[in-house]
C-alpha positions in Angstrom: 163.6 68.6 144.5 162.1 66.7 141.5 163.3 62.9 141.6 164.0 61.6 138.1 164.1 58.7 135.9 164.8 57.6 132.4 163.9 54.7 131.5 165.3 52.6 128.4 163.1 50.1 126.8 162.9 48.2 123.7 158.6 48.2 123.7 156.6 51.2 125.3 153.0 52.6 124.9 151.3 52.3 122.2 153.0 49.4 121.2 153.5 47.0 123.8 154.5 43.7 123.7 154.8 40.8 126.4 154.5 40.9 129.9 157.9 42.7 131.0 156.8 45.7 129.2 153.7 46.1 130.8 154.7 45.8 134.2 157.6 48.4 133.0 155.1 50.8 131.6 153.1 50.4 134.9 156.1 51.3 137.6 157.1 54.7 135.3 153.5 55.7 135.5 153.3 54.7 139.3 156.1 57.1 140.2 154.5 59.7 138.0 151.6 59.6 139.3 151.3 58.7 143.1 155.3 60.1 143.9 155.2 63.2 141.7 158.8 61.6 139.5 159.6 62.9 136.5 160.1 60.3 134.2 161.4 60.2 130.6 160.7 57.0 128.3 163.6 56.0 125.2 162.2 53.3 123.2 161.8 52.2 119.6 158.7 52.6 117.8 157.6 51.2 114.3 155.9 54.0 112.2 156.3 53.0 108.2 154.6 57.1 107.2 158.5 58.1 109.0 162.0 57.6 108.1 164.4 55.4 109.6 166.1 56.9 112.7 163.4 59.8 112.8 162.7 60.6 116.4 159.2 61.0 117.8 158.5 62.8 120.6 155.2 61.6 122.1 153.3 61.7 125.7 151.6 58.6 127.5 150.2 59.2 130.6 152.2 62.5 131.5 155.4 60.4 130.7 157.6 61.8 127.7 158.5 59.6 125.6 161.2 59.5 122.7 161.4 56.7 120.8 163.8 56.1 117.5 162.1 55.2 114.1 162.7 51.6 113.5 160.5 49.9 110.8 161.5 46.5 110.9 158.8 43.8 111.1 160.1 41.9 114.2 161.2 38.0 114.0 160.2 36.9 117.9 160.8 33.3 116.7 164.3 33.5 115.3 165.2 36.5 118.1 163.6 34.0 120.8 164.7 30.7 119.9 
């Protein structure tokens, strides 16, 4: 049997941000690819040619990812501070 994961981020490929996220991105593709997991990706994504909420189905690596339309410009200084 197929193990499984979903994972629930904030950031994911293409747009990545900070070091978390990359080490994230790297342990879902790690059980993809060297333990055969089948891993599903939630995240946000910023795409201003889509509507708010839209959401985009889109493949990284031979994860699936779905990720929820949100075009806000991010504040990292007041969200971090």
């Amino acid at each position: 049997m197929t193990k499984r994961l979903l994972v629930v981020y904030l950031h994911f490929a293409p747009q990545r941000f900070g070091g978390c996220t990359v080490v994230s991105e790297a342990f879902a593709k790690a059980l993809h690819r060297n333990h055969g997991w089948k891993v599903l990706v939630f995240s946000v994504v910023r795409d201003f040619n889509l509507h708010y909420y839209y959401l985009r189905g889109y493949s990284v690596d031979g994860l699936d990812v779905f990720a929820v339309v949100v075009n806000t410009e991010p504040d990292y200084l007041k969200d971090y501070s």
